[in-house]
Backbone bond lengths (Angstrom), bond angles and torsions (degrees), N, CA, C in turn:
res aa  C-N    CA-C-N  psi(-1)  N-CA   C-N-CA  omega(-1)  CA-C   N-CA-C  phi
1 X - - - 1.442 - - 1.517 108.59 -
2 X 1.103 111.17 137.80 1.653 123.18 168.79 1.151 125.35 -124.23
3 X 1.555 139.74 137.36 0.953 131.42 -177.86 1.984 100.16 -148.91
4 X 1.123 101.44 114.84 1.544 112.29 154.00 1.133 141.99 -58.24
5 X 1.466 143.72 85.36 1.645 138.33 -161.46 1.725 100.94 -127.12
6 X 1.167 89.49 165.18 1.593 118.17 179.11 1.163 114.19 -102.86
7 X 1.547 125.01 102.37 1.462 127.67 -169.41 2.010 97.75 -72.32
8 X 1.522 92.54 110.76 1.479 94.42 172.59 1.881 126.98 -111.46
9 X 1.646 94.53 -0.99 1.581 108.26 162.18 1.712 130.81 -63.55
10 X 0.959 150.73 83.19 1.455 164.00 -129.41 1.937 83.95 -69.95
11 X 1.131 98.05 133.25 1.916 83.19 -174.96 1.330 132.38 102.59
12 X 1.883 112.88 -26.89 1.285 104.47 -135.39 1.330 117.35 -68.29
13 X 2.138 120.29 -3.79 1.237 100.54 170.68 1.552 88.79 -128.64
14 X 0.959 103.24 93.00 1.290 89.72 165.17 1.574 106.57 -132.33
15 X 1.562 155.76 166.06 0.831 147.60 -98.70 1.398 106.71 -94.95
16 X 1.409 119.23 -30.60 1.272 125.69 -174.69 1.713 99.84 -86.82
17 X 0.809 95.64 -56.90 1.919 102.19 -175.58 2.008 96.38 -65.35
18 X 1.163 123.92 -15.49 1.323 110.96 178.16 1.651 102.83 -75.34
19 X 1.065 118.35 -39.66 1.504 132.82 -152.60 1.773 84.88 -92.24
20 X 0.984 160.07 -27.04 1.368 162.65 167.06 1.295 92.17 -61.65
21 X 1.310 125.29 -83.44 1.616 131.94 -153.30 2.121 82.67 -58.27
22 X 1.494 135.67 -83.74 1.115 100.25 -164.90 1.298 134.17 -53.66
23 X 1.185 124.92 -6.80 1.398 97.24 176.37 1.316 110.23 -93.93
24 X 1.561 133.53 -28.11 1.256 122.35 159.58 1.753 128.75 -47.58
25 X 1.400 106.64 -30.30 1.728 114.51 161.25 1.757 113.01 -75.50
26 X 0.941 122.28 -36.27 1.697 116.92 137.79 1.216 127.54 -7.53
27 X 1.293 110.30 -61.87 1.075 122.13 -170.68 1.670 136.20 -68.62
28 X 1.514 89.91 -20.22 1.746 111.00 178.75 1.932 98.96 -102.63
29 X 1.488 108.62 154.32 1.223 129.41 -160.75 1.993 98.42 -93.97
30 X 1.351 106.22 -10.44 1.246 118.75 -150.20 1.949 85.81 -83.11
31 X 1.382 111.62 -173.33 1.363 108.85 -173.58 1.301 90.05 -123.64
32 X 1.474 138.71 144.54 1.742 128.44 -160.68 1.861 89.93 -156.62
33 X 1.214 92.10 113.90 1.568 99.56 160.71 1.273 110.47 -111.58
34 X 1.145 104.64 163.50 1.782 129.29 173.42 1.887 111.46 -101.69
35 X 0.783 127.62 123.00 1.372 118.94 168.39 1.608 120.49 -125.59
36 X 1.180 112.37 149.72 1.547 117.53 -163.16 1.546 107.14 -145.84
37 X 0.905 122.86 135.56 1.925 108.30 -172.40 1.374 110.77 8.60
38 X 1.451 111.86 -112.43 1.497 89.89 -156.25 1.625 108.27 -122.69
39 X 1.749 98.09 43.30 1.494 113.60 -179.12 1.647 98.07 -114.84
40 X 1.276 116.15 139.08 1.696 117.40 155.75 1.589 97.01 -125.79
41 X 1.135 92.28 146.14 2.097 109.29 154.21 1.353 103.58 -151.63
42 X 1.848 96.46 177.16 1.097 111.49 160.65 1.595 152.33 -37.07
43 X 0.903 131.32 106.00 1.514 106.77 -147.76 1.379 100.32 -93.22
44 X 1.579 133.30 -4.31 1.303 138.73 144.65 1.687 123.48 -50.62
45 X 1.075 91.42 -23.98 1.964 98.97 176.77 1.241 113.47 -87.98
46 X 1.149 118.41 135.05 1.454 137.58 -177.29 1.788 92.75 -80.52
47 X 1.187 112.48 -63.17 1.872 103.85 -173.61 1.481 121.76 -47.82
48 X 2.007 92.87 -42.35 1.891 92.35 172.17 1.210 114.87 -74.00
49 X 1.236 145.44 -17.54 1.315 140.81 174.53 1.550 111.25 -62.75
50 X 1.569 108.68 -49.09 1.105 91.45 -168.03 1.781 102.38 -85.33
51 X 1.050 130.79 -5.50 1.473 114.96 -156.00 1.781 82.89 -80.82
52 X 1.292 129.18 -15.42 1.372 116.47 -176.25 1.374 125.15 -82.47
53 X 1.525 123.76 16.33 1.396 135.86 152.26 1.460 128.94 69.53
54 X 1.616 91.08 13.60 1.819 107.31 -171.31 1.461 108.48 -62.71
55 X 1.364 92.05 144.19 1.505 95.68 163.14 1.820 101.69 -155.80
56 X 1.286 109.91 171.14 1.019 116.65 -178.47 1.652 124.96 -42.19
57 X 1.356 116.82 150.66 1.475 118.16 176.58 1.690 97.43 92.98
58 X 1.297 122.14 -47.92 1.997 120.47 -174.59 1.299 102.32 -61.47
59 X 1.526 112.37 163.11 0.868 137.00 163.46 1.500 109.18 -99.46
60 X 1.951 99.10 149.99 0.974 105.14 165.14 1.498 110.15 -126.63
61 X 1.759 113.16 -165.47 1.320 116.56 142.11 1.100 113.37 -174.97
62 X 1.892 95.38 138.23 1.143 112.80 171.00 1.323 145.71 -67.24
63 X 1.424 126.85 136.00 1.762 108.71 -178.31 1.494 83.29 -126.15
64 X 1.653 113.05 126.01 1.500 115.72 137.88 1.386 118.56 -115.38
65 X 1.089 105.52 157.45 1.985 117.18 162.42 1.068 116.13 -145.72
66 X 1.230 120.85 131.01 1.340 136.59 179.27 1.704 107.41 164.35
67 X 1.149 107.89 -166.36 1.651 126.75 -159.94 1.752 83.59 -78.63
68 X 1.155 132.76 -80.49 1.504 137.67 171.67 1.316 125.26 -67.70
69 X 1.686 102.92 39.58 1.768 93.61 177.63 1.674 121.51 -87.52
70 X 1.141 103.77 8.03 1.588 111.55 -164.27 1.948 86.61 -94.40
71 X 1.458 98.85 -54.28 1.791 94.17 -172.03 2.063 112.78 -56.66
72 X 1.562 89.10 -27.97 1.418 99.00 -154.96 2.068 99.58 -79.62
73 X 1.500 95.35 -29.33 2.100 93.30 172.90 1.737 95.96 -85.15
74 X 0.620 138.18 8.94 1.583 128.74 -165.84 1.808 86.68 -97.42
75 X 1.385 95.75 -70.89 1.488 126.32 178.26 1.967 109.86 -23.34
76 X 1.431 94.12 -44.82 1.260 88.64 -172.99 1.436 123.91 -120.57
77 X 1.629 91.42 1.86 2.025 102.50 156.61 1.176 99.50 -81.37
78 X 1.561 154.33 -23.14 1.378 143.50 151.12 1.601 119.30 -56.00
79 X 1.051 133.71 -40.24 1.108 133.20 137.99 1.436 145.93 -24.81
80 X 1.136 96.18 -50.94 1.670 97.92 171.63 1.657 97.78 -103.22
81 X 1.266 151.02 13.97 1.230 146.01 107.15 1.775 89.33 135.02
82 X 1.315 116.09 40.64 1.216 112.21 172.48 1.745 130.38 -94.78
């Protein structure tokens, strides 16, 4: 599953809110990347989140797969305030 959103939370990765969103993506069994131009990581990792430089107004998009990937992109386009 993929889904494209517009991070509209002022913050949304920044060190404290990075470390929130992974461990709540932790939490799903599903496999969840983050993608940003022409970087993807983990979206469970606190280091790949932040090395991807988001900030409000960008776009992203998400790819999960797994058994809970539908709860687990929902989960974290609410998160970054989309």
């Amino acid at each position: 599953m993929e889904l494209t959103v517009k991070v509209s939370r002022e913050g949304a990765l920044m060190s404290r809110e990075a470390a929130k969103i992974a461990e709540k993506m932790s939490a799903y069994s599903s496999r969840i990347l983050l993608k940003h131009g022409d970087k993807t990581v983990n979206a469970k990792s606190l280091i790949g989140l932040l090395s991807l430089g988001i900030a409000e107004g960008m776009a992203v998009t998400i790819v999960a797969s797994g058994e809970d990937e539908a709860k687990a992109a929902v989960a974290l386009s609410s998160m970054l305030g989309a």
